[in-house]
Structure formats: C-alpha cells, structure tokens
C-alpha positions as CSV (number, residue, x, y, z in Angstrom):
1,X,115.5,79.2,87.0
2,X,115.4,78.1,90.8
3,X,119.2,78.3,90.9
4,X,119.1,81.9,88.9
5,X,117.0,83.3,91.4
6,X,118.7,82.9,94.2
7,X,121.8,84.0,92.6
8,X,120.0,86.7,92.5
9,X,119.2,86.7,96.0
10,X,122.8,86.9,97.1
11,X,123.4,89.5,94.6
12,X,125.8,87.5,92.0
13,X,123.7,87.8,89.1
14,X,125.4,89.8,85.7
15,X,122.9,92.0,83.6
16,X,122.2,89.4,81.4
17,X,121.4,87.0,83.9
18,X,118.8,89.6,85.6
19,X,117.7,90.5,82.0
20,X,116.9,86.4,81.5
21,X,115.0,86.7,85.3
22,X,112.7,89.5,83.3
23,X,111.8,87.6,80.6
24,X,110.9,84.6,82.3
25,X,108.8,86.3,84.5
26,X,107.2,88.0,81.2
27,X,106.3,84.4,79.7
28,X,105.9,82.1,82.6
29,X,102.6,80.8,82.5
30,X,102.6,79.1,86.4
31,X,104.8,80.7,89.0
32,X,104.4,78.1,91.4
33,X,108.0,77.0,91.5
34,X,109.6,80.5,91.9
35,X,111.2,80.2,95.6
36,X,110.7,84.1,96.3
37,X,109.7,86.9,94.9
38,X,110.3,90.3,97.3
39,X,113.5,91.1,95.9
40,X,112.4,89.8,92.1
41,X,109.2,92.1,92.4
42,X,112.0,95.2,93.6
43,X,114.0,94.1,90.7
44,X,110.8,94.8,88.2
45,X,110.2,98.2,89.2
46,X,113.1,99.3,88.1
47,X,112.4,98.1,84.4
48,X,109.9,100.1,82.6
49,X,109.5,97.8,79.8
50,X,107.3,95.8,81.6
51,X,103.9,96.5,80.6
52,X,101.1,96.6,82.3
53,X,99.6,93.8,80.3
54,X,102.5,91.4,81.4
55,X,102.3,92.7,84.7
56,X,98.4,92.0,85.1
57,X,98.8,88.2,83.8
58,X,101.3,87.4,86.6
59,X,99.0,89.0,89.7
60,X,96.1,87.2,88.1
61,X,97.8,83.9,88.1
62,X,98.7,85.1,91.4
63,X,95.1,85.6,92.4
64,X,94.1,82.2,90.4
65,X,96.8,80.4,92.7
66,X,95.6,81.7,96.3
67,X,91.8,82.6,95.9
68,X,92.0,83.1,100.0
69,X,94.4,85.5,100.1
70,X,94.2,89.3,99.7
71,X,96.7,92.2,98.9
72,X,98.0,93.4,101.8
73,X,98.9,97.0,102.0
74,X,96.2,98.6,99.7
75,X,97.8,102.1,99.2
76,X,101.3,100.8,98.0
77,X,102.1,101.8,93.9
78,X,103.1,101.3,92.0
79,X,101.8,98.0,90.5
80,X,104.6,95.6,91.6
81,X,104.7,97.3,95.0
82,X,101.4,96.8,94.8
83,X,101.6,92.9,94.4
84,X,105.1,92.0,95.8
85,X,102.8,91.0,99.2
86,X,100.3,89.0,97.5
87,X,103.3,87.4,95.2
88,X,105.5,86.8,98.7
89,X,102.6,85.7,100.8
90,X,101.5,83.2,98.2
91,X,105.1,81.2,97.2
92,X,107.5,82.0,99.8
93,X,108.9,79.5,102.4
94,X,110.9,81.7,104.3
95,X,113.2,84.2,103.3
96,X,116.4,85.8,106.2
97,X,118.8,88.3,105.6
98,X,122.0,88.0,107.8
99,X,124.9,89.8,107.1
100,X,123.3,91.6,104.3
101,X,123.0,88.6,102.1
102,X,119.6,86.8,101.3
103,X,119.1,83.0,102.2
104,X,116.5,80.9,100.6
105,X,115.1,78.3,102.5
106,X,114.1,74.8,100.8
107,X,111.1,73.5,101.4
108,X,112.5,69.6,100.7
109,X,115.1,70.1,103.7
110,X,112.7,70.6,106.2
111,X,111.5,67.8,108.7
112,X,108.9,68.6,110.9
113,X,108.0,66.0,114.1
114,X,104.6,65.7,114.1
115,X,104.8,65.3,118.2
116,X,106.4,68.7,117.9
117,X,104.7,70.6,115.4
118,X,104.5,73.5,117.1
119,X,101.0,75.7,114.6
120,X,100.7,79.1,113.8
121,X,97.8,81.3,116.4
122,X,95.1,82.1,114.8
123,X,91.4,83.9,115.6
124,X,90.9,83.8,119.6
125,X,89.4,86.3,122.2
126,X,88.5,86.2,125.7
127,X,85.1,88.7,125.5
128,X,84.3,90.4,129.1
129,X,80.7,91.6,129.2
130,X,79.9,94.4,131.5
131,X,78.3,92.1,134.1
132,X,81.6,90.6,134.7
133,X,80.3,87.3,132.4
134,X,83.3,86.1,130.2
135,X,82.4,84.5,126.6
136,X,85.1,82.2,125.0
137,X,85.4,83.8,121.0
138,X,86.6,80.7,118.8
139,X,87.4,80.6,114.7
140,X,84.2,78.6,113.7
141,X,82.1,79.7,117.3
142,X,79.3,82.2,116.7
143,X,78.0,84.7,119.7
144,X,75.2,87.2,119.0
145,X,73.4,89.4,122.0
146,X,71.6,92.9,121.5
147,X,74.4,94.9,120.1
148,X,76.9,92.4,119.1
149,X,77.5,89.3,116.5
150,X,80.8,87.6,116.4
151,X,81.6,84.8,114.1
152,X,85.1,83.9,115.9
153,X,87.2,85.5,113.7
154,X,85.9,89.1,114.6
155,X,83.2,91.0,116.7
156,X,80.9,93.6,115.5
157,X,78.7,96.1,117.8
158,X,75.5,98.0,116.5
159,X,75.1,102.0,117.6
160,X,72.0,102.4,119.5
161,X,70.5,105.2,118.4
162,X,69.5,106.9,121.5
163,X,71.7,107.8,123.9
164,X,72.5,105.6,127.3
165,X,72.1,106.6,131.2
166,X,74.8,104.5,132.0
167,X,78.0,103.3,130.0
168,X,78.4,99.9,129.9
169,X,82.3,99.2,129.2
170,X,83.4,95.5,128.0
171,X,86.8,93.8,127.3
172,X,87.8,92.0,124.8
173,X,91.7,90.2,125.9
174,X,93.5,88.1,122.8
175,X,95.4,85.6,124.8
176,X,99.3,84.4,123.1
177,X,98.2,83.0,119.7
178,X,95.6,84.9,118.6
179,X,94.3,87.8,117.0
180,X,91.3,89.3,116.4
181,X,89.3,92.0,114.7
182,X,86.6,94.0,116.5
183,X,84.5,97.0,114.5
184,X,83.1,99.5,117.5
185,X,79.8,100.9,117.5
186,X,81.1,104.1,115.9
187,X,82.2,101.8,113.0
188,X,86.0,101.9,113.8
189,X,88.3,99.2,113.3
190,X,90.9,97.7,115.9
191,X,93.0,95.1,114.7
192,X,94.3,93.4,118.2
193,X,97.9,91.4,118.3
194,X,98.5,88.4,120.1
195,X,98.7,88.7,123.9
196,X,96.6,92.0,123.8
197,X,93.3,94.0,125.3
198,X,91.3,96.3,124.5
199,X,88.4,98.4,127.3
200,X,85.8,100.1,125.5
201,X,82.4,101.1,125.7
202,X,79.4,99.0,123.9
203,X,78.2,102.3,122.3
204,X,79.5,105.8,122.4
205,X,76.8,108.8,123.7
206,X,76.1,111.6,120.6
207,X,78.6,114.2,120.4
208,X,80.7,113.1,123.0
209,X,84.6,112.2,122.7
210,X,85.0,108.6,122.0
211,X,87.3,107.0,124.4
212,X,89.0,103.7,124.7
213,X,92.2,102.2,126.0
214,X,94.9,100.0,124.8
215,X,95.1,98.3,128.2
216,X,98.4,96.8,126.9
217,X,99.2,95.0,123.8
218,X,99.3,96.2,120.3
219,X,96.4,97.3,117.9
220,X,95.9,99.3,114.7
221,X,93.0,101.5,114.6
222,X,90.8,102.6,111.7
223,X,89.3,105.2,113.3
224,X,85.9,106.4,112.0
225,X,85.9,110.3,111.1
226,X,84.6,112.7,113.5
227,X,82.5,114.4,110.8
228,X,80.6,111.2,110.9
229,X,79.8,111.4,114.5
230,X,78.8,115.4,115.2
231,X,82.4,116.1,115.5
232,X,82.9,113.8,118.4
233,X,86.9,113.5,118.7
234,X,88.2,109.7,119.2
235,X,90.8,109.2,121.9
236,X,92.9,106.5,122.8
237,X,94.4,105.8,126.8
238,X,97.7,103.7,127.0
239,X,99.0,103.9,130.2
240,X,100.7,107.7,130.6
241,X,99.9,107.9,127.3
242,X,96.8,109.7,125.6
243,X,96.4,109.9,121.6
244,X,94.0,112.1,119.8
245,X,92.4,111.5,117.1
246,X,90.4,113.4,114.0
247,X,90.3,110.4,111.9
248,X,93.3,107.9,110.9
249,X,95.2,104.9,111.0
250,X,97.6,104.2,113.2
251,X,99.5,101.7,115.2
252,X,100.3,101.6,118.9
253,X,102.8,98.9,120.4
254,X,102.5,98.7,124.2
255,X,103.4,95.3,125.3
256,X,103.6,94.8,129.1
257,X,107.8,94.6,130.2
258,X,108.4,96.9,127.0
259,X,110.7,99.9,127.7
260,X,108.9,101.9,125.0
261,X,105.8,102.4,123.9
262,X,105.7,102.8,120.0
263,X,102.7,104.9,117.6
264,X,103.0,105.0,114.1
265,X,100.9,106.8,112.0
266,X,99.8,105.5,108.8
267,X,97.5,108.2,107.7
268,X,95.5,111.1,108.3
269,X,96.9,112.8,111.9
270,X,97.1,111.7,115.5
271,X,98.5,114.3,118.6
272,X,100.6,111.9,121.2
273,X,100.4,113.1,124.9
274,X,102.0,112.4,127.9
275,X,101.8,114.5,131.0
276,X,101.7,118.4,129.6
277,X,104.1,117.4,126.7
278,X,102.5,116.8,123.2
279,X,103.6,115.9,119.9
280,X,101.6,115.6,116.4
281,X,102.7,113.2,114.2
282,X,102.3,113.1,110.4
283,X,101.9,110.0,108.0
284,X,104.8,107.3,108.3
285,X,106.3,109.0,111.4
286,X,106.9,107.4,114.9
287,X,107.2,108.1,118.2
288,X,108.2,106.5,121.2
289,X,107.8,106.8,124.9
290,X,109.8,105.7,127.4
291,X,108.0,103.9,130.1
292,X,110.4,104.3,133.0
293,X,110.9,108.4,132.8
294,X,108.0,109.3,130.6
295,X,110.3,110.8,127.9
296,X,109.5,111.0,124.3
297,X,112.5,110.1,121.5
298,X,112.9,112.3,119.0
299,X,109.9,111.9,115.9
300,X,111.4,109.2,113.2
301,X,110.2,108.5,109.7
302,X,110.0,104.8,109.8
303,X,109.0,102.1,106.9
304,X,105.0,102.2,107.8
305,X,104.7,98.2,106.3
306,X,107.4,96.9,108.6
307,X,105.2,98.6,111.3
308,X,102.1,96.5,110.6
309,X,102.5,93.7,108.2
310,X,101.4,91.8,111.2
311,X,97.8,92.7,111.0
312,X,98.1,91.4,107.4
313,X,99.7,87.9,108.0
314,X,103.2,88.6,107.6
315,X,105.9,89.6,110.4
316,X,108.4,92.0,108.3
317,X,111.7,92.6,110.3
318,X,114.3,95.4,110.1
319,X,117.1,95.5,112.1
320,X,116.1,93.4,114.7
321,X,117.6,91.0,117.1
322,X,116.6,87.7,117.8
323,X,116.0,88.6,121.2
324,X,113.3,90.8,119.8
325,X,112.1,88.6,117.1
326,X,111.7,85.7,120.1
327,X,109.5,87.9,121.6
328,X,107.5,88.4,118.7
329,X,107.3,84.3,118.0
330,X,106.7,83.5,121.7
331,X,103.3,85.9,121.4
332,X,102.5,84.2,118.2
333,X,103.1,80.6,118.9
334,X,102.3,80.8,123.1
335,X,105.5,79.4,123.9
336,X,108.5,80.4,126.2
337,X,111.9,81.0,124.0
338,X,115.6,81.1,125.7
339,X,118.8,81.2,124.8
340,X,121.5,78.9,126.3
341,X,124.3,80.8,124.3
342,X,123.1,84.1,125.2
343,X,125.3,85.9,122.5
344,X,123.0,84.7,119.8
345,X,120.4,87.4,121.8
346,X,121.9,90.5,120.5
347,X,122.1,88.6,116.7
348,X,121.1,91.0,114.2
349,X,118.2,90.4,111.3
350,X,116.4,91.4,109.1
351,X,113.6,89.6,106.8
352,X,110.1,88.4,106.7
353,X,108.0,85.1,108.1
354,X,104.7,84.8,107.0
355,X,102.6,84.3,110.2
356,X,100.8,81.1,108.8
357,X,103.9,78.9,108.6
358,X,104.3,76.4,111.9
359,X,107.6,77.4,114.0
360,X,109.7,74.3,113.2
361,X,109.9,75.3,109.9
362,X,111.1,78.5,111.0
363,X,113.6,77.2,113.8
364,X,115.0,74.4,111.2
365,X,115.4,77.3,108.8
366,X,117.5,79.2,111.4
367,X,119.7,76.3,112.3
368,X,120.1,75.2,108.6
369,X,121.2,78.4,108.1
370,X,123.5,79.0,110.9
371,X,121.8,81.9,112.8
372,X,121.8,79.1,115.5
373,X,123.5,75.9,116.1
374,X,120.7,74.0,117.6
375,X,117.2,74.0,119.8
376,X,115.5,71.8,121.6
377,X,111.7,71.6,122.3
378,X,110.3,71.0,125.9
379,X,106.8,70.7,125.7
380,X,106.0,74.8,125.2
381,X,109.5,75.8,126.0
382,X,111.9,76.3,123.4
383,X,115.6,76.5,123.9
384,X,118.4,77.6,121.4
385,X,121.7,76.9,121.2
C-alpha cells in the first residue's frame, strides 16, 4: 500500500488502482503507516460514496493517534478538507513538489548528527514593560503582575474597568525561533511569527479607537468586535501602513528588508491605508505594498491557508523559491542560510513542512531529492551547494 500511494503521488496510478487506495482507506483500522495523506484526502473528496460513517472512523483514529494535536483551519468543509490538516500534520515526514511531481520522503533514509541537530523554535518572547524592565517569556516559565498572566507559551492581559490617566504601552519582541500568542485587554488575539514585535497598550480607554502596531514582523489578528467595545474601531500601524478594522481576521507580513508588505484577510473586513490612498479588502483577498515607493499591487485572491498555516504548525508553500523558503527557515530555526551555487536561489517550489520537524531532516530531504547537491553546517550557518 506504501508503494500505491506514492504512485499516486506522482500521478501514475490507473482507476483501479485509485479505486483500491479508496477502499483501503474505508477498512484500515490503523493509519499509521500511510506516508501522506494531502493529496489522498483531495483524492476523497471527489468520491461521494464515502460516507460519513467511514469518514468519521478514520479522523477518530486520527484524533486517537495525536491527542495533542488540533485541526487546523476550522472553517474549511467539507469533511476531508476539514481533516486533510489534522491527517497531514499527524503522519507526514515531508512532502516537496518540484517540477510538478510529488516526492515522498522516507523516514528510514534520514541520518541526523546529533552534534548537528539543528530543533524546531518553539514558544519564546522578550516582554518590555512600560518602565523600560524586560521579562524573559519561556515554554514552562510562568509571569503574573496586575493585568497580566503568561504561562510561556502565551500572555493574557485583564481590562481594567475604569479608564486610565496615562497609557502605559509595553512590547512584547519574539526573537528567531519563536512564536508566541498574546490575548489584549480588549480580548483580541495576535498570533506573532518568529523574529517579530508587537507595541501595544496594557488596556485600551472606553470608547476610544484601539491602536496598536506591527513594529515589524508578521501576526494574525483576531480582532474583538467593536460592538463589544461601545463601537471603539481597532486599528493596526505598520510602518506607512494603517489598517482599519470593524472586526476580523487577518494577516499582515512586514518583515524588516522585505520589499512588500503583505495583508490578507481571512474574514469579516479590513480598509488598508497608506498616505491618502485606501483600499478595502474582502475575505481571501490580498494586498501588497511596496515599501520603497509606497505603491499598492493590484487586490489578488490568494489561497487564505497557504497565507497562515504558519500560525497552525505547518509552513504551506506555493510557488516559492528557495531563496524565500530560506528566509522562512532561517526565522524558524535562528540560523544564517547561503547559497554557494547561487542558481539554486531562484529554484522554484511548492509543498509543505510541518514546523515541528528539526531542519536536517528537511535539508537531507532536499539533497536526497536533488533540489540541492549538498550543505554543510557551521555552527548556526548553513551553506548549500
């Protein structure tokens, strides 16, 4: 079955070979051993003779098999959209697509040097209290004051209930390999990437518009509605860059050396402004601004889960170089990435990596697979051949 599947994967499979995929997946009591499942779970929404009582008993073995992990774009349907996340995040090695054909890594071929085992980030902030204090925010470190509680994974602030003289802003900066979540005193939620940080104030006055800024970074907001807070707008500051917000999800990318900076809606509706110009965006649409002359690109609709699978454990890549990718990685893991043949730069790609998997696993999988010849590992610099 192995060997069927990733016939599949390169697109070789006959109809009664994919028909024979189908009903193994209908019977199979333990799923453990199925190499991937993204393109399978693509496969099985196009059959509509799977019910949903066969469908339910392979997410709940699923579920059974990776108690720790969660679905991980809640408004995708149908069902097997629905679980193709949770089924990839919980078997997949790694999974590339160069050229247009899949390549299935194998988990037996890889070698990792334990001197070089280069981890996955994971929960870290830097926390800057209005006094100018700093406080160190570690997975398994807990910090409590007045109006906030952290356990090192994320922060939470209270709402005081009467209004302030004086703001008092704080910062909270997520160094390369980390991530962190922190709920504002309004209730919204800011999901902050790797190598990010976030100004904002410990509690927002009645009525008022909420304002905070994206100093640089990325972050996905779940913004609280203003009907919950008198009506009070919620505004985000990036640079040029001002976003208004009613109450939404959304995305902004705005890493420092970036040309553009990138918002995606996910939901609801956000108004992008730069300067005198403005543009509103609906759900799935994009925008970008470029930094040098303050220009906006034309509006795109873009795939919304490629936009922030990150937030959710997974980096999901379309049409991407590995230029770009390295960039991505190099956040992640805090290391430096170069290329000594620097035509591999403009490579193209597309594919996913789950964000929990350590980066020699990923760099043998590239080599293995002849996206590059070879890399070598100085200490946190990583070179590729």
């Amino acid at each position: 079955m192995k060997e069927l599947f990733r016939k599949y994967l390169r697109r070789e499979c006959s109809q009664k070979e994919i028909e024979q995929i189908v009903a193994y997946l209908k019977s199979k009591e333990d799923l453990s051993d199925i190499p991937t499942f993204e393109e399978v779970s693509k496969l099985l929404e196009t059959y509509p003779d799977i019910d949903e009582g066969a469908g339910n008993k392979i997410y709940d073995n699923i579920i059974k098999n990776n108690p720790k992990k969660s679905v991980l774009v809640k408004k995708l349907q149908p069902f097997w959209k629905y679980a193709a996340a949770a089924i990839f995040i919980g078997f997949i090695t790694t999974s590339y697509l160069f050229k247009n054909e899949w390549f299935v890594s194998n988990p037996e071929a890889i070698s990792v040097t334990a001197s070089n085992d280069i981890q996955p980030g994971k929960s870290k902030a830097i926390l800057t209290l209005g006094d100018g204090s700093v406080v160190v925010l570690d997975e398994g470190k807990i910090y409590q004051d007045e109006v906030t509680n952290s356990d090192g994974e994320q922060i939470v602030y209270q709402a005081k209930e009467k209004n302030i003289s004086k703001k008092e802003f704080n910062y909270l900066t997520i160094p390369r390999g980390g991530k962190f979540l922190i709920t504002l005193s309004d209730g919204t939620k800011v999901w902050l990437n790797s190598e990010s940080q976030l100004k904002y104030p410990t509690t927002f006055e009645k009525g008022e518009v909420r304002v905070v800024e994206l100093v640089y970074g990325e972050a996905y907001f779940d913004v609280s509605p203003s009907t919950n807070h008198h009506g009070a707008k919620f505004v985000v500051l990036n640079q040029s860059q001002k976003i208004e917000v009613l109450g939404t999800e959304f995305n902004v990318k705005a890493y420092k050396g970036d040309a553009n900076i990138c918002t995606t809606l996910v939901e609801g509706k956000v108004k992008v402004n730069s300067g005198a110009i403005g543009q509103e965006l609906k759900p799935s649409e994009q925008i970008k601004l470029n930094v040098r002359n303050q220009q906006f690109s034309k509006v795109t609709t873009v795939d919304v889960y490629n936009e922030i699978s990150w937030k959710e454990g997974v980096f999901s890549f379309r049409k991407k170089s590995l230029l770009e990718i390295s960039k991505v990685l190099s956040r992640w893991y805090d290391v430096d990435m170069h290329f000594e043949n620097t035509k591999l730069k403009n490579k193209g790609f597309n594919g996913v990596l789950g964000k929990d998997q350590n980066l020699i696993e990923i760099l043998d999988n590239l080599k293995r697979l002849h996206a590059i010849q070879d890399y070598k590992i100085i200490e946190k610099t990583i070179m590729i051949k």
